[in-house]
C-alpha positions in Angstrom: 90.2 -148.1 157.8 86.8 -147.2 159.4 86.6 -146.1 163.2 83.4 -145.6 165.2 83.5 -143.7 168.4 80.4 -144.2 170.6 80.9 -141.4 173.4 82.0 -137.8 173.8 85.6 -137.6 173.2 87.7 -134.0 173.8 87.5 -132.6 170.0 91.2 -133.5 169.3 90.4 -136.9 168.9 88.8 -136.4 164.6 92.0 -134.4 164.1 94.5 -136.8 164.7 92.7 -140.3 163.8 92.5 -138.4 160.5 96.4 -137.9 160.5 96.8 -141.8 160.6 94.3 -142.0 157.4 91.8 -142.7 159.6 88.1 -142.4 158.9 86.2 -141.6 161.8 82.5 -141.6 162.3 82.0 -139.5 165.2 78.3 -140.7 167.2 78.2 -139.9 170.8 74.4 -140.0 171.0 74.0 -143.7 169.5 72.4 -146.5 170.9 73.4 -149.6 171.5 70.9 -151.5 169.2 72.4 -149.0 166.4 75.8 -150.0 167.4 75.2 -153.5 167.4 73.1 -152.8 163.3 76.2 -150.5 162.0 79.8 -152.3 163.5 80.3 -155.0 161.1 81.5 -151.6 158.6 84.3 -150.7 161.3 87.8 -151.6 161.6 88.5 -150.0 165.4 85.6 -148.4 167.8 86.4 -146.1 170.6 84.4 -146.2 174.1 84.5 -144.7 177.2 81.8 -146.5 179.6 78.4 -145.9 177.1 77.9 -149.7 177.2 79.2 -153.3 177.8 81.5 -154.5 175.0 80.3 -158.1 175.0 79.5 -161.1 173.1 76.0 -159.6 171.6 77.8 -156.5 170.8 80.7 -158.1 168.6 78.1 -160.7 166.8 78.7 -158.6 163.4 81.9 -157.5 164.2 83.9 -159.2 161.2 86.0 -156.7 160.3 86.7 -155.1 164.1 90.5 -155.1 164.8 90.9 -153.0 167.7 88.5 -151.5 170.7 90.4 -148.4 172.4 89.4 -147.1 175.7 89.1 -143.7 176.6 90.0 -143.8 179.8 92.2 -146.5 182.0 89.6 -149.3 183.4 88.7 -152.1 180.8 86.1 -153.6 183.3 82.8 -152.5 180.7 84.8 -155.1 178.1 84.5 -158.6 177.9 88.7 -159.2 177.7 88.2 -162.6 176.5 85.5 -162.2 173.6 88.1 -159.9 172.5 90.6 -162.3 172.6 88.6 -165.1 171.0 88.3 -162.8 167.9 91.5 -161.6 168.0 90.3 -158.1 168.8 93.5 -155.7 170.2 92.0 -153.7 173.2 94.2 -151.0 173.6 93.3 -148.5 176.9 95.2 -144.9 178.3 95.6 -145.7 182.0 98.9 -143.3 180.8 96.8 -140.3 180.2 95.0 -139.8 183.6 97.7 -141.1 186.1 98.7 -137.4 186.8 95.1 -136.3 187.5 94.4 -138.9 189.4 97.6 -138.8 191.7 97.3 -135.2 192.1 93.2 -135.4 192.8 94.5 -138.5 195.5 96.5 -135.8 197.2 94.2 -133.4 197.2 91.5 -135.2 199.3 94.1 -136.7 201.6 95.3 -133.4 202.9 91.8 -131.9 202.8 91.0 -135.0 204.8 93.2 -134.7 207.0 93.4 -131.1 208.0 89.7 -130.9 207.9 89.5 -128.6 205.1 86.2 -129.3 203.8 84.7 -128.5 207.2 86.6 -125.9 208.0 85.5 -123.9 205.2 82.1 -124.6 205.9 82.1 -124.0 209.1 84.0 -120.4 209.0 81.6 -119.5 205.9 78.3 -120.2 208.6 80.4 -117.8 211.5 82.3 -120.5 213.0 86.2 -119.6 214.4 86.7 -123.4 216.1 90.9 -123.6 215.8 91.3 -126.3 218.0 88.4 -128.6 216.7 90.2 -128.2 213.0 93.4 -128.8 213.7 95.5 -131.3 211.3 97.2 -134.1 210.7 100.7 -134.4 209.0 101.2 -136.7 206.4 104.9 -136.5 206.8 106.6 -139.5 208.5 103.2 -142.1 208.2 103.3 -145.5 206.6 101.1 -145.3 203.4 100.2 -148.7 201.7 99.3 -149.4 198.1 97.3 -152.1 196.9 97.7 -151.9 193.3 100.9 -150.9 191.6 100.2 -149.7 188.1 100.0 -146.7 186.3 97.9 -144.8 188.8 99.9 -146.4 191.9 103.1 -145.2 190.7 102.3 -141.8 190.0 100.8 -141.5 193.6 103.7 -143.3 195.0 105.9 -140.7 193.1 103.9 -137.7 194.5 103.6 -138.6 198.4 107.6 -139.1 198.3 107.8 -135.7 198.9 106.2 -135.4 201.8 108.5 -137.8 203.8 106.2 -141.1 203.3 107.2 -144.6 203.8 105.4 -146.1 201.1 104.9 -150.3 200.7 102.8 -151.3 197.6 101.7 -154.8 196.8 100.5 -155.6 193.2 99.3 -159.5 192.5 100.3 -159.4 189.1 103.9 -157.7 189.3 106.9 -157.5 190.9 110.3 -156.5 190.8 109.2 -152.6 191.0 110.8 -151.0 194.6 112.8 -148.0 193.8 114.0 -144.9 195.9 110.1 -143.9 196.8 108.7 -147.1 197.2 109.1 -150.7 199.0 107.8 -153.9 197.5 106.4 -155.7 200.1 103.8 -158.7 200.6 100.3 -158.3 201.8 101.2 -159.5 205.9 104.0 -156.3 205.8 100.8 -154.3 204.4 98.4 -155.1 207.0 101.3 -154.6 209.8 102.2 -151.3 209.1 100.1 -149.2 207.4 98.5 -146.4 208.5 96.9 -145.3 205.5 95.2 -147.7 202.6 95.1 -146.6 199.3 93.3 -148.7 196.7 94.7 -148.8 192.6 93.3 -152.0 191.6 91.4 -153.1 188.5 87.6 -154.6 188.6 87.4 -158.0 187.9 86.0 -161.3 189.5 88.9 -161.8 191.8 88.8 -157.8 193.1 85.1 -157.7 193.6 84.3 -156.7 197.1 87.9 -157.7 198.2 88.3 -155.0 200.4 85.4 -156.2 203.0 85.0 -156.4 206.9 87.3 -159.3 207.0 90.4 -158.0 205.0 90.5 -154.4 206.6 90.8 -156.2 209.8 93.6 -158.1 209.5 95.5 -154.2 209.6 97.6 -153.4 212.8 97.3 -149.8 212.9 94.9 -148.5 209.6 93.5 -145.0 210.4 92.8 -144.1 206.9 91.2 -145.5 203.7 91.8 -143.8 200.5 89.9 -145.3 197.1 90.3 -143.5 193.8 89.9 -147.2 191.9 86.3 -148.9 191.2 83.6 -148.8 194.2 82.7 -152.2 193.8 86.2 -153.5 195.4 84.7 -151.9 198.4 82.1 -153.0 200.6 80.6 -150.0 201.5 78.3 -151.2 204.3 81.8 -152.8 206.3 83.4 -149.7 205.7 80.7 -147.9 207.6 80.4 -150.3 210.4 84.3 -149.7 211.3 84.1 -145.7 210.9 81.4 -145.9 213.3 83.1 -148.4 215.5 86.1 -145.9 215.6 88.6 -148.9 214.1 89.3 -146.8 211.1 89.4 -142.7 211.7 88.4 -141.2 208.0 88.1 -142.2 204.1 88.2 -140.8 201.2 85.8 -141.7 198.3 86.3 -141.1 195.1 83.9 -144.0 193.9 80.7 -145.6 195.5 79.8 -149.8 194.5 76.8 -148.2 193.2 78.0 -144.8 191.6 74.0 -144.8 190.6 72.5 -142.9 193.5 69.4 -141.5 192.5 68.4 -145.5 192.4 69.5 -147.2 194.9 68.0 -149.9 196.4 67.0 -150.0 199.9 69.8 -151.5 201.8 72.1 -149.1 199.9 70.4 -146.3 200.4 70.6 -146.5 203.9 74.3 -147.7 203.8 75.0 -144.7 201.6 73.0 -142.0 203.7 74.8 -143.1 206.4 77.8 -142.8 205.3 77.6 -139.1 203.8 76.4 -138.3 207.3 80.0 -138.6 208.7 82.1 -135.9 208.6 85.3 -137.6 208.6 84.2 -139.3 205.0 85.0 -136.9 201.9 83.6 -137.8 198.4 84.0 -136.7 195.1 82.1 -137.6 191.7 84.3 -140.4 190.4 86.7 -137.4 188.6 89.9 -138.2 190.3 91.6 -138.8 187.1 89.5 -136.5 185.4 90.9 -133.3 184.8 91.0 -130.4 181.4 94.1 -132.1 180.8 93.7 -136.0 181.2 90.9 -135.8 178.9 93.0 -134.2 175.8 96.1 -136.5 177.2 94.1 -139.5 176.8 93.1 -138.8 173.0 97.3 -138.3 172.2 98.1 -141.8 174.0 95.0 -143.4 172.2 96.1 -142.1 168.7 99.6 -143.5 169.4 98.8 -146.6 170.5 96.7 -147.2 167.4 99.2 -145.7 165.2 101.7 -148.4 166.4 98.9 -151.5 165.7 98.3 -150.1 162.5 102.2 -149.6 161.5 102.3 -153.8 162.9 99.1 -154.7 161.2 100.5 -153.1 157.7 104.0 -155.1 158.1 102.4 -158.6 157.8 
């Protein structure tokens, strides 16, 4: 069987694909037009986010029996022009949950003892105690919308700092446990004090979190998002951290992660927003750590392993 991997991988991947009798055809600097000329020869292609795997992509696709993503979110793959061609898609939402739960913790506690501005502020000869002093985690009410991979190993991680922790998930249930509480979305917007977002991208996600949803919370302070940007409204998110409703977010993703274009409205939304000290960003790397990225490649090769052990037995 012939593979074709489209985008930089950690070097590990060659090695093992090879183990499974894999032959790989490594080509991080293709272009789509090529990929669309060469994939009827492949049996498996492996992406990250280089381009949408759609209909014009899998035209010549005959002999294509699995895509695998690098990575956890599948939202750069049409699901269902998968499906129609019986095409397994197989992604590693397993090999970054660590990174990502850790990265989450990280920017809450810089958030909230000020960290960020602290540092900057002592490094430009500033000694201001009293307008950097913290907030515990310990004791609040943190609620999860999304409970998957990435939700539970949060969930697992801010159990030890004394959390109450509800988590809603539209597509599950049956998941409390000794750290966290199943609850519906009315116990969500009643007592949480801090919002953290682990949901997918799809249609139904899409701007979800808006003006409208985030004020139907009792007592929200905080806004955590290390999931897609585009299940945030940006703008409304701005208009209630100016308003003083919510008191800080942490961003690990932006609707538009493409900033050096960004159309009018968004640039102002977005130059607004970076003005505000209580807002901390980061790159879109929360689950994107020296580890996560060689973790992914060993939860990729056994997932395919397995489909090609199931694929042999018929």
């Amino acid at each position: 069987m012939k593979v074709l991997i489209i985008d930089e991988m950690h070097e590990s991947i060659i090695p093992l694909l090879n183990e499974i009798k894999l032959e790989v055809d490594y080509m991080p600097k293709i272009e789509r037009h090529d990929i669309i000329s060469i994939i009827g020869n492949y049996d498996g292609l492996i992406v990250r986010s280089k381009t949408p795997i759609d209909e014009a992509l899998l035209g010549n696709a005959q002999k294509l029996k699995f895509v695998g993503r690098a990575g956890a979110g599948v939202d750069n793959v049409e699901v269902e022009a998968l499906k129609k061609r019986k095409i397994q898609l197989i992604n590693a939402p397993e090999g970054n949950r660590d990174a990502l739960a850790e990265h989450a913790i990280g920017m809450i506690l810089t958030l909230f003892n000020k960290i960020n501005i602290a540092d900057q502020e002592v490094r430009n000869g500033i000694w201001d105690r009293e307008g950097n002093r913290g907030v515990e985690l310990m004791g609040k009410t943190i609620g999860l919308i999304g409970y998957g991979n990435m939700g539970e190993a949060f969930a697992k991680r801010l159990s030890s700092f004394g959390c109450k922790i509800l988590a809603y998930d539209s597509e599950k249930t049956g998941f409390s446990n000794e750290y966290v509480k199943e609850v519906n979305l009315e116990e969500i917007f009643k007592e949480a004090q801090i919002l953290s977002l682990h949901i997918p991208m799809n249609l139904q996600n899409k701007g979800l979190i808006n003006y409208e949803f985030l004020n139907k919370f009792s007592n929200l302070d905080y806004l955590i998002n290390t999931s897609r940007g585009e299940v945030l409204v940006l703008k409304d998110l701005l208009k209630l951290l100016k308003d003083g409703e919510i008191k800080g977010a942490a961003l690990d993703v932006l609707e538009n992660e493409k900033i050096r274009s960004l159309a009018s409205e968004e640039l102002s939304v977005f130059q607004e927003i970076t003005q505000l000290k209580q807002v901390l960003f980061t790159p879109h790397v929360a689950g994107w750590s020296f580890e996560s990225y060689e973790k992914i490649n060993k939860i990729l090769y056994h997932k395919i392993k397995k489909l090609i052990r199931n694929i042999d037995n018929l």
